[in-house]
C-alpha positions in Angstrom: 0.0 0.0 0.0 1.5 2.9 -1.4 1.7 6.2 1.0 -1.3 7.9 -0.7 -2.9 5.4 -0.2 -2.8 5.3 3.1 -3.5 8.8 3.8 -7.0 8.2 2.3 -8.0 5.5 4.1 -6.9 7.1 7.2 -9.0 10.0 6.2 -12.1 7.7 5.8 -11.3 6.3 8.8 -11.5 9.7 10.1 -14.6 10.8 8.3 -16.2 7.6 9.5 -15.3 8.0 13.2 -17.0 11.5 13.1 -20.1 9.8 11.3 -20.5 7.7 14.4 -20.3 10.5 16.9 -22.3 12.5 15.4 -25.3 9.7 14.9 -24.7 9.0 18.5 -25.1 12.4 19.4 -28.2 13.0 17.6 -29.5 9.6 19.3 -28.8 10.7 22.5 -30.6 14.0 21.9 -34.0 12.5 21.0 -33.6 10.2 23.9 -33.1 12.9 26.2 -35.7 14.5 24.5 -38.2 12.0 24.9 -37.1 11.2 28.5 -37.6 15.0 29.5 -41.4 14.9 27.7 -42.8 12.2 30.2 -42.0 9.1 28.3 -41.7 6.7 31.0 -39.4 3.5 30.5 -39.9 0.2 31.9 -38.0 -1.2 34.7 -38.5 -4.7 33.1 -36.7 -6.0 30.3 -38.5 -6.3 27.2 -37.9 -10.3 26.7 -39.1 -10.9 30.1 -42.6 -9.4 29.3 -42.3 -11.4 25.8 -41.2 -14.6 28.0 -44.4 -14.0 30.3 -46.9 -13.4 27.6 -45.3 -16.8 25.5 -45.3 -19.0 28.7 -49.1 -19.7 28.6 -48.9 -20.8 25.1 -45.8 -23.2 26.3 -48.0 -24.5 28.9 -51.0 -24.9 27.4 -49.5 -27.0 24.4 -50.0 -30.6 24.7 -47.7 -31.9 21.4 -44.7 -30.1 22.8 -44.0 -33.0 25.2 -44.1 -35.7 22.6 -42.0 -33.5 20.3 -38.2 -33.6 20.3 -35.9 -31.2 22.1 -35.0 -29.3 18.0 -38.9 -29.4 17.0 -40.1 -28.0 20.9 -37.6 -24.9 20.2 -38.8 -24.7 16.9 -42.8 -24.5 18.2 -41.5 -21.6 21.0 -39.8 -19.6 18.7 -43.1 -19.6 16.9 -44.7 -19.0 19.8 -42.8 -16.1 20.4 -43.4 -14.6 16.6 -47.5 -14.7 17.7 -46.2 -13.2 20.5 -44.3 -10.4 19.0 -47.2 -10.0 16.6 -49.9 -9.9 19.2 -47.7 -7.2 21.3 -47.3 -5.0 18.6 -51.2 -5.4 17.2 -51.8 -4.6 21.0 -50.2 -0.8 20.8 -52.6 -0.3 17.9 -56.2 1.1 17.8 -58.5 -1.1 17.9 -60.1 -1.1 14.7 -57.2 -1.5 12.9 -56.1 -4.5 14.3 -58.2 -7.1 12.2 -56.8 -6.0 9.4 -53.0 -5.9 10.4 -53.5 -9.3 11.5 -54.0 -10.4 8.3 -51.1 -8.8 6.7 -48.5 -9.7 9.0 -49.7 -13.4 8.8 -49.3 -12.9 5.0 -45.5 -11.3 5.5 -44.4 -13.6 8.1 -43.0 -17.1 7.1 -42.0 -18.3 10.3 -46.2 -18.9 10.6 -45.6 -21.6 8.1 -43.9 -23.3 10.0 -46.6 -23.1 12.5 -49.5 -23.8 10.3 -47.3 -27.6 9.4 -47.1 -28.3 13.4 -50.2 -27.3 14.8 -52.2 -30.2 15.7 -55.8 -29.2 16.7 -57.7 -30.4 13.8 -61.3 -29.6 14.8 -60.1 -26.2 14.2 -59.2 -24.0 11.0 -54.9 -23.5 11.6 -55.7 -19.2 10.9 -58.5 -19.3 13.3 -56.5 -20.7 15.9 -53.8 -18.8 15.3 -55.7 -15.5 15.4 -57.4 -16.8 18.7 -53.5 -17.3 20.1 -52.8 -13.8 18.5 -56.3 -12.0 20.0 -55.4 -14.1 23.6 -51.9 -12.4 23.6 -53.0 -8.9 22.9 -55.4 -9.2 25.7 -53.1 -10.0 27.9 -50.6 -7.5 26.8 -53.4 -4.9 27.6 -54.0 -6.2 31.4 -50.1 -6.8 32.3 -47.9 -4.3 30.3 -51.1 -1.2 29.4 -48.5 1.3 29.3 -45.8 -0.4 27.5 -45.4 1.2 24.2 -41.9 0.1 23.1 -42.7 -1.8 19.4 -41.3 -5.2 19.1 -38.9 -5.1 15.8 -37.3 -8.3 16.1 -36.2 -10.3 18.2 -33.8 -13.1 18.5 -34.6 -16.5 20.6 -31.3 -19.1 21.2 -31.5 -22.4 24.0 -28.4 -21.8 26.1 -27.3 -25.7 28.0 -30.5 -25.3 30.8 -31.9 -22.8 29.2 -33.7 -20.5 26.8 -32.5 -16.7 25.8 -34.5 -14.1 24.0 -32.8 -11.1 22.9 -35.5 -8.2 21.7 -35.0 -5.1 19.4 -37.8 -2.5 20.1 -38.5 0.9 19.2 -40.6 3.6 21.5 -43.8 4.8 19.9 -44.3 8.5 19.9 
């Protein structure tokens, strides 16, 4: 690498450095911004409200003990994707919910995955899912009301003994 070469990518190295602070900066900002208008934060982690709205659906599931250790990860993480969806159909107004239901079953794949596993045949796969959605965002409402962090994504691992969820989220204005 030739001495000119060098100089310019120590420059972009600069200019890129001085990107960063300034984005950070202007993050900070809002934040402080949005602390200082009344925008109260949670004490509790966001995954542990997730964990707490999934754990009925782990519970209540009677083909996760047959299943084996791979496939019963595979039915929470899809657990947790209702849950997600139900959380976030949750900080909507009501009337819009039916029909962002729909769409986000239509944009999610992971729900394929559920529709091949579920196991209650007396009932259509989308009405039970929308049941498990509808369940979750009334429970959302009665244990977290005032949470209005947006789930973005999440991402859901098994540790040796035990499960961890890691969540992106967003505030709503």
């Amino acid at each position: 690498m030739g001495r000119g070469q060098r100089r310019v990518a120590k420059v972009r190295r600069r200019k890129a450095v001085a990107r960063k602070r300034l984005k950070a900066g202007a993050t900070a900002e809002r934040l402080e911004a949005a602390l200082q208008g009344g925008v109260d934060v949670p004490p509790y982690k966001l995954s542990d409200a997730l964990l707490a709205l999934a754990e009925p659906l782990w519970t209540d599931d009677e083909t996760s003990a047959d299943l084996s250790e791979e496939k019963a990860f595979n039915l929470r993480h899809n657990y947790l994707v209702l849950t997600k969806i139900g959380w976030n159909l949750a900080l909507l107004p009501s009337d819009r919910r039916p029909e962002k239901m729909a769409n986000m079953f239509r944009e999610i794949s992971e729900i394929d995955d559920l529709m091949q596993q579920e196991k209650r045949a007396s009932l259509p796969v989308m009405l039970t899912l929308e049941e498990t959605v509808t369940d979750v965002v009334a429970r959302k409402e009665l244990m977290f009301p005032n949470d209005l962090r947006w789930v973005v994504d999440f991402k859901f691992t098994e540790g040796s003994d035990e499960y961890n969820l890691m969540v992106t989220s967003k505030l709503l204005p």
